[in-house]
C-alpha positions in Angstrom: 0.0 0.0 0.0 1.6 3.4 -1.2 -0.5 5.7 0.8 -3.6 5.6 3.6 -6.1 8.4 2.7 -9.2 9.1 4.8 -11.3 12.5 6.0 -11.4 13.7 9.8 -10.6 17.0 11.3 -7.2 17.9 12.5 -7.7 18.2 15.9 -10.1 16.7 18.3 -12.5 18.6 20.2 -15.5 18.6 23.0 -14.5 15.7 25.7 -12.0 13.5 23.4 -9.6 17.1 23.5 -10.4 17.6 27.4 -9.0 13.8 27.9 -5.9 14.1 25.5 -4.8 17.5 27.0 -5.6 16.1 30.6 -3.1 13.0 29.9 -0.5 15.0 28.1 -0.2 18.0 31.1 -0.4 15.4 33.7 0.3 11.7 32.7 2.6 11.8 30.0 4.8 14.3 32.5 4.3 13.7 35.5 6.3 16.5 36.8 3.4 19.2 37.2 1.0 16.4 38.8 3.6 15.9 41.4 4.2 19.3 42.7 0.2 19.7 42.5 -0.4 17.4 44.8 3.2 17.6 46.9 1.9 20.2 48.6 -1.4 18.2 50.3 1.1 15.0 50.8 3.1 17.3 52.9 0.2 18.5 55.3 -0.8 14.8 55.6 2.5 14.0 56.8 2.7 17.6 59.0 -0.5 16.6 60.6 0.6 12.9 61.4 3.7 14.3 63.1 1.7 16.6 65.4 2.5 19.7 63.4 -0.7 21.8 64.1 -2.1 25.1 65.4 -4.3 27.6 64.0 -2.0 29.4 62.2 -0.7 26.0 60.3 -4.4 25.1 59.6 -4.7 28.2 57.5 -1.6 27.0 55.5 -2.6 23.5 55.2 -6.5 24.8 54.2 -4.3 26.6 51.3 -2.2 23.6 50.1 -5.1 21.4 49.7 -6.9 23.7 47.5 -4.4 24.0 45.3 -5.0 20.6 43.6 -8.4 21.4 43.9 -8.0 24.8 42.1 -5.6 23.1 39.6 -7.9 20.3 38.4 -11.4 22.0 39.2 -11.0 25.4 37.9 -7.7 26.3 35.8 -7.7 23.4 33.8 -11.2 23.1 32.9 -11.1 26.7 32.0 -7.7 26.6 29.8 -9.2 23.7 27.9 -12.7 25.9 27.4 -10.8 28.8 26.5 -8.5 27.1 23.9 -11.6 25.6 22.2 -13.6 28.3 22.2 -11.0 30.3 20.5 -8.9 28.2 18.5 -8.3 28.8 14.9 -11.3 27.4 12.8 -9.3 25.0 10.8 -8.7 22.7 13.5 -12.3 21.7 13.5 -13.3 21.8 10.0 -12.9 18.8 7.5 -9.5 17.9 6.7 -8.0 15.1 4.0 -5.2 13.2 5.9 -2.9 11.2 3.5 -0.6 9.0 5.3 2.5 8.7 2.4 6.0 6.4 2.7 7.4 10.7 2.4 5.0 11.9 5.6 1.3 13.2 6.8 -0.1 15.3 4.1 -3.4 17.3 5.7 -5.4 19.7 3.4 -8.4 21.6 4.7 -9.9 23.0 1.9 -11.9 25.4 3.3 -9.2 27.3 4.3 -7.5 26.9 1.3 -4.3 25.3 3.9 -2.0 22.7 3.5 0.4 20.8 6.0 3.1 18.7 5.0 4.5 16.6 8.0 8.2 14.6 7.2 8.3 11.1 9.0 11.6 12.2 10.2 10.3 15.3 12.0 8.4 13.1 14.6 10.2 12.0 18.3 7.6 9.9 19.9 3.8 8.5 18.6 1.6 7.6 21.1 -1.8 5.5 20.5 -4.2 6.6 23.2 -8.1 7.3 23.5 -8.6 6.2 19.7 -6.1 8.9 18.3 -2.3 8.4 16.6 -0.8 11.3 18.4 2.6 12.3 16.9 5.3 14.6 19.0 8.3 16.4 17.8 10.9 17.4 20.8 7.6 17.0 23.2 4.9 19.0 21.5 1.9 17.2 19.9 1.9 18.4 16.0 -0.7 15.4 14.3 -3.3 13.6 15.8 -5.1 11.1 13.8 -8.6 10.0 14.7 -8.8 6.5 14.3 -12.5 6.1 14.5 -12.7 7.8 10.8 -10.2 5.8 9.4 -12.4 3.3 7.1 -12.1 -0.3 9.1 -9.7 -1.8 6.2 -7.1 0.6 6.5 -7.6 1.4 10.6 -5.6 -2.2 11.1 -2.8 -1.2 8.4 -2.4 2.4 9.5 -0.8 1.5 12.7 2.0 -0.7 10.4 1.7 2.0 7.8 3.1 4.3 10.7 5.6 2.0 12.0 7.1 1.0 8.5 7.8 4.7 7.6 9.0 6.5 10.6 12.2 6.2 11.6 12.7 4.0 15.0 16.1 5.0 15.4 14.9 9.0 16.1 11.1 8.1 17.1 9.5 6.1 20.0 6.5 4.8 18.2 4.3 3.6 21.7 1.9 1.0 20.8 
């Protein structure tokens, strides 16, 4: 097979985005869910040591809603804000041609074009029914695989694998 061609948009949106942005801030590095939550483990251990009085109870009251803050309020609200005002093409139908040179992705609509080399990509993941391509750690592609006819969703994932380069890319799945 030459090339995979199928229509999606190119970028997800609604509850699929909220998940994939959730997983890459906080699962994929871990880093800023550990000094969330660092914070609230420390009180625990405070107040298992005998560490209290009013004026601690103040400070412990702060650091556990900080994670609360983080996940409830500033999250939800960056993810809202990015999808409410994103650019356009992201969510409007988009030709994706996987090719042995790289990701081709033309909106029409917008009259917009993206060429993506196989050799520009560092890691692929395959999470929450997407092909998610990074390059030094920021997410460039995602490919939907639920509009990928059924034929050619199997043969994508060896498509991918055949044409990137291993030796520069961790292809995770």
């Amino acid at each position: 097979m030459d090339y995979i061609k199928y229509e999606t948009t190119l970028k997800a949106s609604g509850r699929e985005y909220s998940k994939i942005v959730f997983w890459n801030r906080f699962i994929r590095n871990p880093i800023e869910l550990i000094l969330t939550w660092l914070p609230a483990a420390i009180t625990i251990v405070c107040i298992a040591l005998g560490c209290f009085s009013s004026y601690l109870a103040v400070i412990y009251a702060a650091c556990w809603c900080y994670p609360i803050y983080i996940f409830g309020f500033q999250f939800k609200s960056s993810v809202n804000y990015h999808l409410k005002n994103r650019d356009a093409s992201e969510s409007a139908p988009c030709t994706i041609t996987l090719m042995e040179s790289g990701i081709l992705a033309e909106i029409p609509e917008f009259e917009l074009t993206y060429n993506y080399s196989w050799d520009d990509f560092t890691t692929i993941y395959d999470k929450f029914g997407y092909y998610m391509f990074f390059e030094k750690g920021k997410m460039t592609v995602m490919l939907r695989q639920a509009d990928m006819p059924e034929q050619e969703r199997h043969a994508a994932a060896d498509f991918i694998k055949k044409n990137v380069n291993q030796n520069i890319c961790r292809v995770l799945f």
